[in-house]
N, C-alpha and C positions, 0 to 999 in steps of 0.2 A: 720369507714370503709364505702368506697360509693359501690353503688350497681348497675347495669345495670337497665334499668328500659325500659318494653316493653311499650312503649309511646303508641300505637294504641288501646293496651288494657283495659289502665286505659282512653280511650275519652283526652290524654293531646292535644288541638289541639290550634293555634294561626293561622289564616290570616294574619299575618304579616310575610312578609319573614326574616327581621332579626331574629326577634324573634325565628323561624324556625332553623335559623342557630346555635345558642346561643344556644336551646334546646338540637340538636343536635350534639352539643360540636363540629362544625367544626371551622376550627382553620384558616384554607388559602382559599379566597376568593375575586373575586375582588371587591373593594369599594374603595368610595371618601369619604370625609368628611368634609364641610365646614360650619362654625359658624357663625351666624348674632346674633349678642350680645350672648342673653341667648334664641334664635333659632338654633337648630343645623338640618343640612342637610345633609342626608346619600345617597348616591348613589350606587347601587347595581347593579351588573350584575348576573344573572343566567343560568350560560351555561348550557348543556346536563347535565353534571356528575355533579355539581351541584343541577341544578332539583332531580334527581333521590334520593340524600339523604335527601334534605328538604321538599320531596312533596311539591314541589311548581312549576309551569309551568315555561319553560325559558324566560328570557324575563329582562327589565330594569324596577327597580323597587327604587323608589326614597321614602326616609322616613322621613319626617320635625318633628321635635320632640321637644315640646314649655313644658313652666311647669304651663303659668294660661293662661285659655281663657276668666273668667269673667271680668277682667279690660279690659277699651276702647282703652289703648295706644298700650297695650298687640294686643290686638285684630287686629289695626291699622296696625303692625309690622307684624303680620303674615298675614297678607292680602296682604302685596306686598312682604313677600318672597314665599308663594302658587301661587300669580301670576304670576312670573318670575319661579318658577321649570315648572308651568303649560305650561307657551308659548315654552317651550323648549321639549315639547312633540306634539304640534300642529305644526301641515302646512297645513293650507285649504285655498285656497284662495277666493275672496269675492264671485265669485258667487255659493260655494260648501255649500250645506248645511247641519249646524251642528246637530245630534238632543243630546238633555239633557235627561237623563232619572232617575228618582229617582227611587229607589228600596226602596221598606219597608212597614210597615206596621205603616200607619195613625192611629192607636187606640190602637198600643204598643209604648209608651213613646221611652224606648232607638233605637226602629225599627225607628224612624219616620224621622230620618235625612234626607233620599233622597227627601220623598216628602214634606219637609216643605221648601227646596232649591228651589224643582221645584217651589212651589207657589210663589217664588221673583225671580224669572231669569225672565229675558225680551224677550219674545220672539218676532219674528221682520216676522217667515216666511209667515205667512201671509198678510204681507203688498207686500213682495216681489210678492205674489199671484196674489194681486189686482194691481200690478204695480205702485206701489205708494211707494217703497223702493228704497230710494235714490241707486244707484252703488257701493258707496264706502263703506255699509253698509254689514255687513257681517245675515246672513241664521242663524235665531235659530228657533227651534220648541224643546218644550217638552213634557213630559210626564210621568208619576205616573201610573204603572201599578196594583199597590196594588200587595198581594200576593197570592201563588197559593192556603192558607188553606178558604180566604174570596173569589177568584174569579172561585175557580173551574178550572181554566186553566193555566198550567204551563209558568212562566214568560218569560222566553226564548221563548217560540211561540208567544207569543203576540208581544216580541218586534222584532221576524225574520219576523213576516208577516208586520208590522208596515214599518221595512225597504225595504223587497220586493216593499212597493206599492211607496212609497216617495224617496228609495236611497239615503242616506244619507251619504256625504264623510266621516264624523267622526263621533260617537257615546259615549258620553261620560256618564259613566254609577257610581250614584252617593250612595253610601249605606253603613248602619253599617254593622262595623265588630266584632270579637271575639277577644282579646287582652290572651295574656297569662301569663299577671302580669300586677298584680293591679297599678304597677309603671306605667305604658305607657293609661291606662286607659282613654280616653277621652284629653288623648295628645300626640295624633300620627296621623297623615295622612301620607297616604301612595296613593302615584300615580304609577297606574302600567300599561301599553301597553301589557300586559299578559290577560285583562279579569278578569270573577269574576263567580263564584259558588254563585248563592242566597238561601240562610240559612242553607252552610255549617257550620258556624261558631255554631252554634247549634244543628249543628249534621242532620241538612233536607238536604241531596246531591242531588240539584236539575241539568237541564241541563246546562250545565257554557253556560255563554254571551263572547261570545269572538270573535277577526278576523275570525278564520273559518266557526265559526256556524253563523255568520252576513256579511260574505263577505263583509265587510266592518274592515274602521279601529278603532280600538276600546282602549277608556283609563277608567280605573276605577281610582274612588277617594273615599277612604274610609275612616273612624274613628270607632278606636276602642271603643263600650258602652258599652263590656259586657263580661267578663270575666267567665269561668266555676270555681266551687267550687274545683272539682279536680285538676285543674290549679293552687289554689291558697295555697290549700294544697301542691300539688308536689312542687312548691317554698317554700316552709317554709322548706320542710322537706329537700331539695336538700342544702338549704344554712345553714340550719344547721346539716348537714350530717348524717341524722339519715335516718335508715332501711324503706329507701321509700317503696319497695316492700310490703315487711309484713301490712304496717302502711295503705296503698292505698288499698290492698287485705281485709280489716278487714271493712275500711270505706267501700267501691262499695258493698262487700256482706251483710252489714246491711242499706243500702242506697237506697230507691227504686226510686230517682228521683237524674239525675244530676243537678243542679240547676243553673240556672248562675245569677252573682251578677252585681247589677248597683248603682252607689251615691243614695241617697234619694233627691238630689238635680238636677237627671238627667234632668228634666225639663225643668228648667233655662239652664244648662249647652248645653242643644240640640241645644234652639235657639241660644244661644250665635256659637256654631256650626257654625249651619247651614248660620247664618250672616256670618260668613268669608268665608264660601264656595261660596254661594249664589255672596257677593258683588266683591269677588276675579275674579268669572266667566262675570259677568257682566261688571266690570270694564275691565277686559282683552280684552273684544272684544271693549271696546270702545277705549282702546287706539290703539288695532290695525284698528279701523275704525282713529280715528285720525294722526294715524301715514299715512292711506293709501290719504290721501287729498294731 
């Protein structure tokens, strides 16, 4: 017999909007769905009435879904299908500049995806500074703000004042997420034009980075590293139909920590990451500098 199950109660939470939806047993919704071998690419839209039952912000939200990132050919493959979903979210032209921005935390393994990208992207805007940037070269600056528990200052200020002073036509904002089954774990990216909550996924609801709070235009790019214990519990017990309620109500009241889970090989697997992020965004701009000659 299955059971209703108050989702907010038991902490069940995903940053992924499919995932979202799937929790939330909604059945009709608009998506696309296109295969590159054994890459699969989900495309989502989330209207008004939408949003309101996945908690999730409206908006188009694209979700490339691989099954290994450690092999090179692997790797190779999802480099140019992240780079072709990505250019289909940008319009800057060459002299608007872009800024990158990694979110996370440097000295927590699964956190550290955004800033080990920002340390290999190329940034170029400073050349354009000193007038020594070719035209057909396109505007990057980055930046790694670390987070708000080591800098004392909530992320989202730092990077609204960053954009007040520079103005930046796009903001592309790069960070782990929260997965809600161990199956999507470290093989899902998600590109969303909606913005980003940094250390919702852990339960820290900070102020979200998004077009309105940065009057500017804004894409996040995430990977899920870390999934919560109740999460993985509520999947076991939902797919094999047994009295989730009771069973969650017994674990949370003898549980004094939610804990959330990562491979022992998160490590290797970050940079492996972080490489297809990183050379996807680099590469991108070079071929729209070479398409621009």
């Amino acid at each position: 017999m299955k059971h209703e199950v108050d989702l907010q109660k038991y902490s069940i939470y995903t940053d992924l909007a499919l995932e979202s939806i799937k929790i939330n047993k909604i059945n009709k919704y608009d998506k696309k769905s296109i295969k590159y071998k054994d890459v699969n690419v989900t495309k989502l839209f989330v209207d008004k009435k939408l949003s309101k039952k996945i908690n999730k912000k409206e908006g188009n939200y694209t979700t490339i879904e691989f099954n290994d990132i450690t092999d090179s050919l692997n790797q190779n493959r999802l480099i140019k299908v992240l780079k072709n979903e990505l250019s289909k979210f940008i319009n800057v032209s060459k002299k608007d500049l872009i800024l990158i921005v990694g979110l996370g935390n440097e000295q927590s393994t699964p956190d550290s995806l955004g800033p080990k990208c920002i340390d290999n992207i190329i940034s170029t805007n400073q050349l354009y500074d000193l007038n020594i940037l070719d035209n057909n070269h396109y505007r990057v600056a980055t930046f790694k703000p670390s987070v708000y528990g080591r800098t004392g200052i909530e992320t989202s200020d730092i990077i609204i004042s960053i954009c007040k002073k520079i103005k930046p036509s796009l903001v592309i904002i790069i960070d782990s997420l929260a997965s809600g089954s161990i199956d999507r774990l470290n093989k899902t990216i998600q590109i969303t034009d909606t913005g980003i909550s940094p250390g919702s996924g852990i339960g820290n609801k900070r102020k979200e980075i998004s077009n309105k709070s940065l009057n500017t235009n804004v894409l996040a790019l995430g990977v899920p590293t870390v999934v919560s214990e109740y999460n993985i519990l509520y999947e076991i017990l939902v797919n094999n139909d047994l009295d989730t309620n009771s069973i969650l109500d017994y674990v949370i009241n003898n549980d004094k920590y939610n804990l959330v889970v990562t491979p022992t090989e998160i490590d290797f697997i970050i940079d492996c990451l972080s490489k297809v992020i990183y050379t996807s965004l680099n590469e991108l701009f070079s071929d729209k500098i070479s398409k621009s000659k």
